[in-house]
PDB file as gemmi writes it, atoms N, CA and C in Angstrom:
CRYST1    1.000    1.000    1.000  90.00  90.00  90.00 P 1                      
ATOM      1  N   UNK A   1      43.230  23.651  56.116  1.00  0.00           N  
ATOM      2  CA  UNK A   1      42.136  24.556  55.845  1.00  0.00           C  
ATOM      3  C   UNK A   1      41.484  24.154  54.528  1.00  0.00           C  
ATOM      4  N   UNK A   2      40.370  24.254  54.480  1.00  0.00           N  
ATOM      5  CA  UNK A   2      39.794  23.850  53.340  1.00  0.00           C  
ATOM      6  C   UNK A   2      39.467  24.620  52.335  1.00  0.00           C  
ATOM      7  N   UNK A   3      39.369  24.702  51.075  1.00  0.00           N  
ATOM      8  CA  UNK A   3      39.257  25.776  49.907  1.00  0.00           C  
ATOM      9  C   UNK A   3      37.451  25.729  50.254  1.00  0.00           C  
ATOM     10  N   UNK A   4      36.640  27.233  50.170  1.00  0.00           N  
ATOM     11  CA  UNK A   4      35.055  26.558  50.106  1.00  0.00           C  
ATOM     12  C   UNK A   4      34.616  26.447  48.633  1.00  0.00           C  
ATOM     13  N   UNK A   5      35.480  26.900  47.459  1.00  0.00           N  
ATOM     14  CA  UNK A   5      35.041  26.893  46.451  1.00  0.00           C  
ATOM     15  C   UNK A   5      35.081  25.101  45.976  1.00  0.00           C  
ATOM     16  N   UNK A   6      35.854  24.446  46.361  1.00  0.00           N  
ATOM     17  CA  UNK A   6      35.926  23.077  46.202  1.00  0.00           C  
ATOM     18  C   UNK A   6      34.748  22.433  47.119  1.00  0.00           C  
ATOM     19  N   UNK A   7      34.424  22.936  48.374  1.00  0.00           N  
ATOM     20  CA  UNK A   7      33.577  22.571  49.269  1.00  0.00           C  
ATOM     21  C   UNK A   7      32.266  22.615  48.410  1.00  0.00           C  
ATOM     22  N   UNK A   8      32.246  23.884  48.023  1.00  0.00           N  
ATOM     23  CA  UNK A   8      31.124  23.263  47.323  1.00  0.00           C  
ATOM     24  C   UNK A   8      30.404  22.888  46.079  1.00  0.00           C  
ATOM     25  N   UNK A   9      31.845  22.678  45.561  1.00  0.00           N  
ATOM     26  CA  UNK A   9      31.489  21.374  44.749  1.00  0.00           C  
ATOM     27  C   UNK A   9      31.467  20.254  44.996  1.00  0.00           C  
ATOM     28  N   UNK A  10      32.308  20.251  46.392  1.00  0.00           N  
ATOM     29  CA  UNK A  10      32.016  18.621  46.466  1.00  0.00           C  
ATOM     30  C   UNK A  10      30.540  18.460  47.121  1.00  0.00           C  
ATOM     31  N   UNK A  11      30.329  19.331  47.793  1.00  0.00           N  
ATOM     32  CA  UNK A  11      28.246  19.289  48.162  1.00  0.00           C  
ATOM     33  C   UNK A  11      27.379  19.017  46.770  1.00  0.00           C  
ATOM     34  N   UNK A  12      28.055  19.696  45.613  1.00  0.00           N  
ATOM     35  CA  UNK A  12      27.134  19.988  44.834  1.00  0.00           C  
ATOM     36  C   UNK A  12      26.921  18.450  43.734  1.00  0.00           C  
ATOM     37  N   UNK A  13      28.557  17.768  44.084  1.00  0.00           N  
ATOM     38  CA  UNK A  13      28.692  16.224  43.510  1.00  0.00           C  
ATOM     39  C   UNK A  13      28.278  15.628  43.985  1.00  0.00           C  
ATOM     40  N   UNK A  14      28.166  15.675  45.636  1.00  0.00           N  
ATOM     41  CA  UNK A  14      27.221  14.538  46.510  1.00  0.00           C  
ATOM     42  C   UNK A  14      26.214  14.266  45.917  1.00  0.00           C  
ATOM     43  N   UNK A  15      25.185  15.893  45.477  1.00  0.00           N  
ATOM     44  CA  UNK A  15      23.871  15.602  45.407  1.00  0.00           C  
ATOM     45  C   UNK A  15      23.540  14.993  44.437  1.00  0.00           C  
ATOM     46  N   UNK A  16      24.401  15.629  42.976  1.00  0.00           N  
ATOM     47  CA  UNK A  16      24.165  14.810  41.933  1.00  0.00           C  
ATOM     48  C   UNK A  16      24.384  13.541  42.060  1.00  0.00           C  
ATOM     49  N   UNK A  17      25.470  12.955  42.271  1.00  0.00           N  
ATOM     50  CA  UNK A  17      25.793  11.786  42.723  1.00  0.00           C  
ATOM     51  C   UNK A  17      24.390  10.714  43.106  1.00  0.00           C  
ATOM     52  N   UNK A  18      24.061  11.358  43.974  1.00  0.00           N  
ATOM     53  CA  UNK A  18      22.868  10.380  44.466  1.00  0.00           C  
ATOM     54  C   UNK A  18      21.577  10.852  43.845  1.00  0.00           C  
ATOM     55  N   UNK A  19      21.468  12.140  43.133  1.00  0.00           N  
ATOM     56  CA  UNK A  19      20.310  12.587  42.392  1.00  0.00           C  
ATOM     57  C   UNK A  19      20.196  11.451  41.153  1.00  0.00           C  
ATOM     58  N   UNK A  20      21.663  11.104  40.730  1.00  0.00           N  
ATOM     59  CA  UNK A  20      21.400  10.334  39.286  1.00  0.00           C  
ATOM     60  C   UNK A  20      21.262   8.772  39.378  1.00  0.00           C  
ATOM     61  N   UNK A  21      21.916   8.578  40.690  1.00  0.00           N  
ATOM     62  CA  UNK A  21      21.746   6.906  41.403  1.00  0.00           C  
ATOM     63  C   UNK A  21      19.399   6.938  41.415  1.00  0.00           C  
ATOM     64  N   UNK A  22      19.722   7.564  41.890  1.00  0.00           N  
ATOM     65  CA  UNK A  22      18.084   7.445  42.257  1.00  0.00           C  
ATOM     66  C   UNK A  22      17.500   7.262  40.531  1.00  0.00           C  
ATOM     67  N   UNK A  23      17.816   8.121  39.424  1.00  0.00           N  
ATOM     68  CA  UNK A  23      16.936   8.616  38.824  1.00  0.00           C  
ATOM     69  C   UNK A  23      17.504   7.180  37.606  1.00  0.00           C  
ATOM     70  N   UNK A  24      18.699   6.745  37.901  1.00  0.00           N  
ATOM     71  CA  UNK A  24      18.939   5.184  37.255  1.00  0.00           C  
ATOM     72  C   UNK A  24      18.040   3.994  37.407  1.00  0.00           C  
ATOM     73  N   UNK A  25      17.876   4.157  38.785  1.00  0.00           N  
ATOM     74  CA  UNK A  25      17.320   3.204  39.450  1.00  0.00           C  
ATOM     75  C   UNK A  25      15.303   3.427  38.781  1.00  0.00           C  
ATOM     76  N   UNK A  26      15.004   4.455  38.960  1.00  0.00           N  
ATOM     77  CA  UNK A  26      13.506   4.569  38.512  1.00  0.00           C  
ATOM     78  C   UNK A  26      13.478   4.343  37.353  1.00  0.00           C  
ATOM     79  N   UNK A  27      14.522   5.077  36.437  1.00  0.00           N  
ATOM     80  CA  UNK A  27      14.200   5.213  34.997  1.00  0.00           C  
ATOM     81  C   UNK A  27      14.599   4.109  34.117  1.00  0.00           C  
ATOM     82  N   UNK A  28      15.649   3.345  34.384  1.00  0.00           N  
ATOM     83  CA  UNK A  28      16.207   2.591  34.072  1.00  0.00           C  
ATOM     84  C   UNK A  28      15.198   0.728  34.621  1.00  0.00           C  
ATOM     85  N   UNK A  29      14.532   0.984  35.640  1.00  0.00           N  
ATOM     86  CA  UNK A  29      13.586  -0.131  35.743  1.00  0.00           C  
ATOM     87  C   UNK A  29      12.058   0.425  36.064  1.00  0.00           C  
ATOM     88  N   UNK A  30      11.431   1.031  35.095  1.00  0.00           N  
ATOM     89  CA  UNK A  30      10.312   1.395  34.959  1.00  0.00           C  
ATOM     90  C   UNK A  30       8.855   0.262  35.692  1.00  0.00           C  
ATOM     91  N   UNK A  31       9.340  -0.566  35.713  1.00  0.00           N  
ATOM     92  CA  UNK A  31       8.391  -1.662  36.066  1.00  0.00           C  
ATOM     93  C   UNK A  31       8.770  -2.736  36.245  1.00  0.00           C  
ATOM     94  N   UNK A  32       8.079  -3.624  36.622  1.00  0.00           N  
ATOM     95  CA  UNK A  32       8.663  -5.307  37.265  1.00  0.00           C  
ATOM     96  C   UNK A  32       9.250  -6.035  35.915  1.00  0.00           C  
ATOM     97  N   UNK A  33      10.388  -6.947  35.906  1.00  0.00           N  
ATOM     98  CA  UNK A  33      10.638  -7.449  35.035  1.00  0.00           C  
ATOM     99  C   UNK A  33      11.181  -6.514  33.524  1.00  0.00           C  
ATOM    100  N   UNK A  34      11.440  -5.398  33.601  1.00  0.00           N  
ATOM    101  CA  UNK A  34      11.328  -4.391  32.574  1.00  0.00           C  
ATOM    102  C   UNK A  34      13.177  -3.397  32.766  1.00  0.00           C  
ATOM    103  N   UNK A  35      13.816  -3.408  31.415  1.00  0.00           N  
ATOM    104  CA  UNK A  35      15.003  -3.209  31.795  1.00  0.00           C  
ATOM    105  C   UNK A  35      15.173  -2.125  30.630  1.00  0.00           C  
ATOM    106  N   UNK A  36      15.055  -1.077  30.904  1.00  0.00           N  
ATOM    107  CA  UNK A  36      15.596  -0.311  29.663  1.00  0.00           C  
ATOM    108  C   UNK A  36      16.952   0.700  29.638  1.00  0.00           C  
ATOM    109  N   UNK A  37      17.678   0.005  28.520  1.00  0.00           N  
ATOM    110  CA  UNK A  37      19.156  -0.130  28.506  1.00  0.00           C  
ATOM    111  C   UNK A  37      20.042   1.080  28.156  1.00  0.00           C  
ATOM    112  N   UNK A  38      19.431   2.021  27.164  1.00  0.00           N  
ATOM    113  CA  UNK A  38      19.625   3.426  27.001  1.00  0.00           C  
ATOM    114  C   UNK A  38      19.379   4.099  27.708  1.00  0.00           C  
ATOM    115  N   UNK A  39      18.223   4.254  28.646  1.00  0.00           N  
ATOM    116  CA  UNK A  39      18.155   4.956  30.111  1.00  0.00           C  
ATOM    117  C   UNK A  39      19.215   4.545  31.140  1.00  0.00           C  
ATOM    118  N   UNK A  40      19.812   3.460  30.924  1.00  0.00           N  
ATOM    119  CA  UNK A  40      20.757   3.147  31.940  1.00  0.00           C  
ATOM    120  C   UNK A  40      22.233   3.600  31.585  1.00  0.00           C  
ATOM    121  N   UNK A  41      22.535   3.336  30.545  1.00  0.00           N  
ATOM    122  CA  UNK A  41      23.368   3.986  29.975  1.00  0.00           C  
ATOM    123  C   UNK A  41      23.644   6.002  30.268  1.00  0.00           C  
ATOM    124  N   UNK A  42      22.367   6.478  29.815  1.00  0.00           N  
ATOM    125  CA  UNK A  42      22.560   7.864  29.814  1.00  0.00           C  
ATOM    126  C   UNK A  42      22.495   8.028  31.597  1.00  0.00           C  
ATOM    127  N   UNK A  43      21.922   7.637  32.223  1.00  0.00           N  
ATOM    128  CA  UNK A  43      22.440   7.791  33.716  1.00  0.00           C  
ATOM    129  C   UNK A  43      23.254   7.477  34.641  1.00  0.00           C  
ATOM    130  N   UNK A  44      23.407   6.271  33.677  1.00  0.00           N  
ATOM    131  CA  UNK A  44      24.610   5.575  34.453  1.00  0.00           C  
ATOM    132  C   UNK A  44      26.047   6.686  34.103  1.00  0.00           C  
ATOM    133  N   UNK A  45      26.004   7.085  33.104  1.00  0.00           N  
ATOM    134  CA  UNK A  45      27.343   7.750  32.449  1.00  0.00           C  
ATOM    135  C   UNK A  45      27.360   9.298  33.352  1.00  0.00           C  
ATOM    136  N   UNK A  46      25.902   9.784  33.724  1.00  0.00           N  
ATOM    137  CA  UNK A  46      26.070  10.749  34.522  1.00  0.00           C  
ATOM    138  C   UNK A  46      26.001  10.520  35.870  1.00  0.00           C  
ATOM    139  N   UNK A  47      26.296   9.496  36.787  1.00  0.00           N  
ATOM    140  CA  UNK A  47      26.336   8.822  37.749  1.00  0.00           C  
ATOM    141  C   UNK A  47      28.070   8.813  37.765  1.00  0.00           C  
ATOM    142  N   UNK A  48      28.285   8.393  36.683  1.00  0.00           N  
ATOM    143  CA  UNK A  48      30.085   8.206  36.476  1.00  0.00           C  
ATOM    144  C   UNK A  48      30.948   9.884  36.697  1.00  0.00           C  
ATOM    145  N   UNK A  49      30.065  10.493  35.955  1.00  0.00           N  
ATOM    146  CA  UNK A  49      30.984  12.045  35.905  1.00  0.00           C  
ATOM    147  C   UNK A  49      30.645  12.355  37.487  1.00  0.00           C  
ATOM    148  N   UNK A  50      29.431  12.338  37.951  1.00  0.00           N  
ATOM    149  CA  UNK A  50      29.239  13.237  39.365  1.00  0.00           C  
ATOM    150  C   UNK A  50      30.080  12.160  40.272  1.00  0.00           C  
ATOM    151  N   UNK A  51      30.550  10.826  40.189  1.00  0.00           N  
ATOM    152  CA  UNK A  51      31.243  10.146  41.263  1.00  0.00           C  
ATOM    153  C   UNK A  51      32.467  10.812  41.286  1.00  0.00           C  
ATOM    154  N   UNK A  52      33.095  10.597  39.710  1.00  0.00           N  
ATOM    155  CA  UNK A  52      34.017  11.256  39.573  1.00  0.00           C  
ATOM    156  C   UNK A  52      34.400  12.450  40.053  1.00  0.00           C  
ATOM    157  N   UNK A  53      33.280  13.256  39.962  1.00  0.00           N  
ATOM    158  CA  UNK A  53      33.956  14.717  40.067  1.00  0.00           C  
ATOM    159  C   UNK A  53      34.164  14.880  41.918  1.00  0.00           C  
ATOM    160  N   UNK A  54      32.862  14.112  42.385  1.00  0.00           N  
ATOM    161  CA  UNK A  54      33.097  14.353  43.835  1.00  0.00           C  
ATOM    162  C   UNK A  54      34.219  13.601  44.297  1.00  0.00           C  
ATOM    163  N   UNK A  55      34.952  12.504  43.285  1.00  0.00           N  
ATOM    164  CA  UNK A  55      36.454  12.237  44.215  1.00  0.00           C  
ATOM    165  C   UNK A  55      37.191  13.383  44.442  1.00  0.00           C  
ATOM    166  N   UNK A  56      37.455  14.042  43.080  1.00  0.00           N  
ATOM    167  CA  UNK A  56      38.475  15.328  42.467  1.00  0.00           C  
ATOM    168  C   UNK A  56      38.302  16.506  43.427  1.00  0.00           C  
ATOM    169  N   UNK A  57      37.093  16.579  44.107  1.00  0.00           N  
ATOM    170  CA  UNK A  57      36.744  17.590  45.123  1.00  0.00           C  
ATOM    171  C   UNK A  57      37.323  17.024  46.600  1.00  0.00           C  
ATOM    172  N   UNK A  58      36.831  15.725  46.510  1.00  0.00           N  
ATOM    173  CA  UNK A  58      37.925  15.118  47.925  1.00  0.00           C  
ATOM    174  C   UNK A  58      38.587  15.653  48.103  1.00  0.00           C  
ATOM    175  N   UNK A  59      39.616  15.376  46.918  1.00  0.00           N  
ATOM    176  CA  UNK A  59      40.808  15.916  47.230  1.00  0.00           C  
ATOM    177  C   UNK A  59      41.412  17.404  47.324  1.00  0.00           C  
ATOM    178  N   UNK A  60      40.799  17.837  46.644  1.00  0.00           N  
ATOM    179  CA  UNK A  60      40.871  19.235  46.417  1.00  0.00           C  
ATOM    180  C   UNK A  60      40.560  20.510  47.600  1.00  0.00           C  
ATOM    181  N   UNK A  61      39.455  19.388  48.263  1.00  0.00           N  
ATOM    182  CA  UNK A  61      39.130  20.570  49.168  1.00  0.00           C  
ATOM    183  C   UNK A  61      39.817  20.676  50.606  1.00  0.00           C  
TER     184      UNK A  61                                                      
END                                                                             
């Protein structure tokens, strides 16, 4: 049986998850040839917590 309070966090990690993949990907290459490294950093690191957290819900739920 599944806990839903874990359920939905793990919905709520999916989204971030792929909310911050996306927002790496735009922000982090603004334009052709163009790489900016502190935007990648600050998303990438919140890309890391929401992967993270949606393993911890894997399991959890």
């Amino acid at each position: 049986m599944s806990d839903p309070v874990w359920s939905a966090v793990l919905t709520l990690a999916l989204a971030g998850w792929v909310f911050s993949i996306l927002a790496l990907i735009f922000r982090a290459f603004p334009e052709r040839d163009k790489f900016l490294r502190p935007e990648a950093g600050r998303w990438g690191g919140v890309a890391l917590f929401f992967f993270l957290l949606w393993v911890v819900a894997l399991i959890n739920a």
